[in-house]
N, C-alpha and C positions, 0 to 999 in steps of 0.2 A: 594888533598885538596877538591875536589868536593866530593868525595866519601865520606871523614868526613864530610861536610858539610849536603850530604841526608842521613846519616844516623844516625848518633851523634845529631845533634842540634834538629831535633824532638822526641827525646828522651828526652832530657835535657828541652825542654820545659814543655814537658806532666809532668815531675817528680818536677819539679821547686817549685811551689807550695807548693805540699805536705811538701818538702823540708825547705819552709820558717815557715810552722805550726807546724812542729817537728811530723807528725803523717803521717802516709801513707794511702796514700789513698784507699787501698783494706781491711782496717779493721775498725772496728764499733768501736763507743766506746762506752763500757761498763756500765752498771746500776753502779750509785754509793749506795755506802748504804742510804746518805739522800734520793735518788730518789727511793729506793723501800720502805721507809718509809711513805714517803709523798703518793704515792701508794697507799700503805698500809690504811695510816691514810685515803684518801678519799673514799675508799672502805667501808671502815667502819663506816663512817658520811652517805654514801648515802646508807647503809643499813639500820642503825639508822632512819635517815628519813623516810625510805619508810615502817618499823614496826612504826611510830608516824600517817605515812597518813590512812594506814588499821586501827589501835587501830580509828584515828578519823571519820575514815568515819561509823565504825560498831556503834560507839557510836550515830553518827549523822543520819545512818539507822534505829536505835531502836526510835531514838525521831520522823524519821518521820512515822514510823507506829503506835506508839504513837496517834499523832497529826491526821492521819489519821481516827483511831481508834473513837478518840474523833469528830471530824467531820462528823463521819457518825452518831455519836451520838445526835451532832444539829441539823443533817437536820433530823433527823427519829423523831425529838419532835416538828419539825414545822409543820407548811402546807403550801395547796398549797397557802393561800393570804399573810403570815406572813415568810418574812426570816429576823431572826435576824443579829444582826451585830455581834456577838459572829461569826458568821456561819462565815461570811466575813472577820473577824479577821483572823480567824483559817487556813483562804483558802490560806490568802497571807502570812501567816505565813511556810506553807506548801510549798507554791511556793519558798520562800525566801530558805530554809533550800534545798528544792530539787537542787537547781540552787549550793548551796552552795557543796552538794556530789557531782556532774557533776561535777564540776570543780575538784574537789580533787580527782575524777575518772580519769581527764586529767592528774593528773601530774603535778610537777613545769615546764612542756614544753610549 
């Protein structure tokens, strides 16, 4: 009886378990096909995304060289006692747009 007892009942413990979940514990369970869809489907939104941030960020680099362009165009018509407000417009405008590609350089993280 002792014999059964160390050798049988910790067996039956360790398997108990698995036993009661209908699945053994030494095998994985498998991708279903929703799960390699859904996958799939995310794969493919967070591609999408990240051609819509480059499309916006190239777009958003061309206005600030643009913007830049134009800015050096105000200050090279002022002098040194006269800086218009055009000039100052332009500058936070430039600031506003750069701050705006940073971020979109970081990523939705």
């Amino acid at each position: 009886m002792l014999f059964f007892a160390l050798f049988f009942v910790p067996d039956l413990a360790r398997t108990a378990p698995a036993q009661m979940t209908g699945q053994r514990p030494d095998i994985t369970t498998p991708m279903t096909d929703e799960d390699d869809a859904r996958a799939r489907l995310t794969r493919d939104m967070e591609k999408k995304a990240a051609k819509e941030r480059v499309a916006a960020l190239k777009s958003d680099t061309d206005k600030l060289l643009k913007l830049s362009i134009e800015l050096k165009s105000y200050v090279d018509k002022s002098n040194e006692n006269v800086l218009s407000v055009d000039v100052v417009k332009k500058a936070e405008e430039i600031e506003k747009l750069a701050k705006s590609v940073k971020d979109k350089m970081k990523g939705p993280n």
